[in-house]
C-alpha positions in Angstrom: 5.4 -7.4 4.2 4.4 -5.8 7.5 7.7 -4.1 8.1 7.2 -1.3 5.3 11.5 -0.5 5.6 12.2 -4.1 4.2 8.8 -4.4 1.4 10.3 -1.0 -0.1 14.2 -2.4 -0.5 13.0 -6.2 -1.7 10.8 -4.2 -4.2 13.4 -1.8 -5.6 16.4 -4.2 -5.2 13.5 -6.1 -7.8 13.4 -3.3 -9.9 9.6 -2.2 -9.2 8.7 1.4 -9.1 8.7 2.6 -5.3 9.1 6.1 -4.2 12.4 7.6 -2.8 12.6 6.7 0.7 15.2 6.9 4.0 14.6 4.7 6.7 15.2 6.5 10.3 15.7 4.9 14.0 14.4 6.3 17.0 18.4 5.6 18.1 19.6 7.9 16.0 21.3 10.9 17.1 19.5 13.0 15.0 16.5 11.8 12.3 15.1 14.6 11.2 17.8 15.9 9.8 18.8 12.7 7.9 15.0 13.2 6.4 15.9 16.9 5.9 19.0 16.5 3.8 17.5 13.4 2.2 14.6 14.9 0.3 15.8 18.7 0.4 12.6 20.3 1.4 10.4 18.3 -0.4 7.5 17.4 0.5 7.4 13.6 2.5 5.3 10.9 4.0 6.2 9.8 7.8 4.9 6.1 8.6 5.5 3.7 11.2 8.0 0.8 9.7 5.3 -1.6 11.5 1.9 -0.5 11.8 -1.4 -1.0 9.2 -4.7 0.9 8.8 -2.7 4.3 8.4 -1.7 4.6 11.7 1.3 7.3 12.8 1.3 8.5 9.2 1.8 12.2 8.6 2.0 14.0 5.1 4.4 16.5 5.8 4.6 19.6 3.6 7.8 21.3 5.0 10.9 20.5 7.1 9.3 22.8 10.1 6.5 19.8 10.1 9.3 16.9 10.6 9.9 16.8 14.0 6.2 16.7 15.4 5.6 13.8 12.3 8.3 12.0 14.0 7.4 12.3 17.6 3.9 10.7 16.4 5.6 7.8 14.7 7.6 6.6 16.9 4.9 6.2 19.5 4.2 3.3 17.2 7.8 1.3 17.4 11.5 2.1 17.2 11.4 2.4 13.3 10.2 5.0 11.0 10.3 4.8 6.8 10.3 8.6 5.0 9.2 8.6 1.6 8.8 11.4 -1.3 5.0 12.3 -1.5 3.4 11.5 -4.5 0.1 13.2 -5.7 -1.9 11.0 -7.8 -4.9 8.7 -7.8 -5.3 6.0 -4.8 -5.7 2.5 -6.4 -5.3 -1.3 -4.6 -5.3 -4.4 -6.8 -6.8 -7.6 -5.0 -4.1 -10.5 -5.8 -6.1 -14.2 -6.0 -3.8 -17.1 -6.6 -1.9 -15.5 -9.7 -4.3 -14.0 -11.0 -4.3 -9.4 -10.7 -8.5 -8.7 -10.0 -10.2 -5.8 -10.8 -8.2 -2.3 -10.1 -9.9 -0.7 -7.0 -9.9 3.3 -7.2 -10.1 4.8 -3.6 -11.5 8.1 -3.7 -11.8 10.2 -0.4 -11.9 13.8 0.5 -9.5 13.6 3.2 -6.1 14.1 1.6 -5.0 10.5 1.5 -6.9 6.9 2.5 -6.4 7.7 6.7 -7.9 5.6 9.4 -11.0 7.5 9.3 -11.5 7.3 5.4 -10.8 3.3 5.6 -13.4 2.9 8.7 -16.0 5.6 8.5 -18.8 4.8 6.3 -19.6 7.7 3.9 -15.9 9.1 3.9 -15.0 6.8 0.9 -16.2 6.1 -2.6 -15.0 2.9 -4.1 -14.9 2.6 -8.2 -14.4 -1.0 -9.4 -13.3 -1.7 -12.0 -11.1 1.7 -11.7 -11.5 3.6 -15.2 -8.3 3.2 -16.4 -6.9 3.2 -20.2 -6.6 -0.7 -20.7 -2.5 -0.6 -21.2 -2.2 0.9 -17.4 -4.5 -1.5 -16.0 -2.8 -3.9 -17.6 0.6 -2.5 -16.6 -0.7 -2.3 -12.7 -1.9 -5.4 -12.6 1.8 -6.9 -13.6 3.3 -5.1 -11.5 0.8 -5.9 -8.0 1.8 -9.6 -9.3 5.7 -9.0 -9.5 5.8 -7.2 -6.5 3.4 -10.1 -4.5 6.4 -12.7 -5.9 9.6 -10.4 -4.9 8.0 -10.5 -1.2 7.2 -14.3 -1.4 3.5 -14.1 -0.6 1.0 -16.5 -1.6 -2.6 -17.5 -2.3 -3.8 -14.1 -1.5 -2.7 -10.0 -0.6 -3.4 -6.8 -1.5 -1.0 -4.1 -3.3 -1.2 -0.6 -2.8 -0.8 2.3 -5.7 -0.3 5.3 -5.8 -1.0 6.5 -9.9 1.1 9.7 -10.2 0.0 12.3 -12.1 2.6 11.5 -15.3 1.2 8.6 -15.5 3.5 6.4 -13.4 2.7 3.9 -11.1 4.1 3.7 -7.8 4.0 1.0 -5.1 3.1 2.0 -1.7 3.1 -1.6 0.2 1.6 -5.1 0.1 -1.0 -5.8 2.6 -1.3 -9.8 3.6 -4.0 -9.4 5.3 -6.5 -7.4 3.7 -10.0 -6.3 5.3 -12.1 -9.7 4.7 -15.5 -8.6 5.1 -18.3 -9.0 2.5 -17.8 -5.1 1.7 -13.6 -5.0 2.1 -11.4 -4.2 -0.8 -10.0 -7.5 -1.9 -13.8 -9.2 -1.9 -14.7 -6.1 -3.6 -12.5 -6.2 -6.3 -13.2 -10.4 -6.3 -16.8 -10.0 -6.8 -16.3 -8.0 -9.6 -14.3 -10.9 -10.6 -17.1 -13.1 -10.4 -16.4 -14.5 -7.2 -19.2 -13.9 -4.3 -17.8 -13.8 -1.2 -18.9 -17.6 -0.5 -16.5 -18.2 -3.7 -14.1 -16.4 -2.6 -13.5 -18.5 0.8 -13.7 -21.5 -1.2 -11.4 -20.5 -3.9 -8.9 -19.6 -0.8 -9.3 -23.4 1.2 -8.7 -24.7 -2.0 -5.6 -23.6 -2.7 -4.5 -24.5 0.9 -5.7 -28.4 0.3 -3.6 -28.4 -3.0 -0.8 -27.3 -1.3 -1.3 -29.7 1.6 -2.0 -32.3 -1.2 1.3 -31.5 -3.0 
């Protein structure tokens, strides 16, 4: 799940909603113009196949912007992953055991959920449970679970969204090692759960003794 080329073909080989995306090498004779003829002008995301916490990632709005996004990327490994930008509403759903928690809306004012938003207090509001018609939430939740199986994870991750704005979900990656502070996401979302945080380690040592136990 860390290497965001791979997460995106398991999930669509698995049928799950990803955006469009073209995977670039630093090798190659000539990336941006694979991007370019790939999406056609539109606009795109540039991200680091291996990097978390939004590092290297760019929101680019037109080809002229392509080159500079890529430079930036690569500083961050030989791999880049390209994908269609989607506007819509930031959400993460928490994934304990096999059960979907609450729907976590991220709400920032900085375009999209950057490094600064994740670790600057007061750049971020959090709404859980996210206010969602009951049928999407439900729909979400399924498909954070689907997508935790098609990548083999277990006992616990974290599965981006991206809500466009028809209505459709899309999956932006699976993080297996969420923020595991009292005030992270994936406690966040387990507290409103009913798990405190206490709980929540429990829950997770438990499942590791059945396993050993099995």
């Amino acid at each position: 799940a860390m290497n965001k080329i791979l997460t995106q073909k398991i999930l669509k080989t698995a049928g799950l909603p990803v955006a469009d995306f073209c995977a670039v090498s630093k090798t190659l004779p000539s990336p941006g113009n694979m991007i370019r003829e790939f999406f056609k002008g539109d606009a795109v995301v540039i991200k680091p196949a291996l990097e978390g916490s939004s590092i290297g990632i760019r929101i680019v709005q037109n080809d002229a912007q392509i080159e500079d996004a890529l430079v930036q990327a690569f500083t961050y490994g030989e791999d880049v992953i390209a994908e269609r930008f989607v506007k819509g509403r930031e959400l993460t759903v928490g994934i304990l055991g096999c059960q979907a928690l609450p729907i976590v809306e991220i709400r920032t004012s900085r375009g999209f959920f950057d490094f600064e938003a994740k670790y600057q207090k007061g750049m971020t509001e959090y709404l859980v449970p996210a206010d969602l018609p009951a049928k999407t939430a439900g729909q979400i939740g399924s498909l954070a679970l689907a997508a935790f199986q098609a990548v083999g994870c277990r006992d616990f991750a974290r599965v981006d969204f991206l809500l466009a704005e028809d209505g459709n979900p899309v999956i932006l990656e699976i993080n297996t090692i969420p923020g595991f502070t009292e005030t992270s996401l994936l406690p966040m979302a387990a507290a409103c759960a009913g798990y405190d945080f206490s709980g929540l380690c429990v829950q997770l040592m438990r499942s590791a003794l059945e396993r050993v136990q099995q």
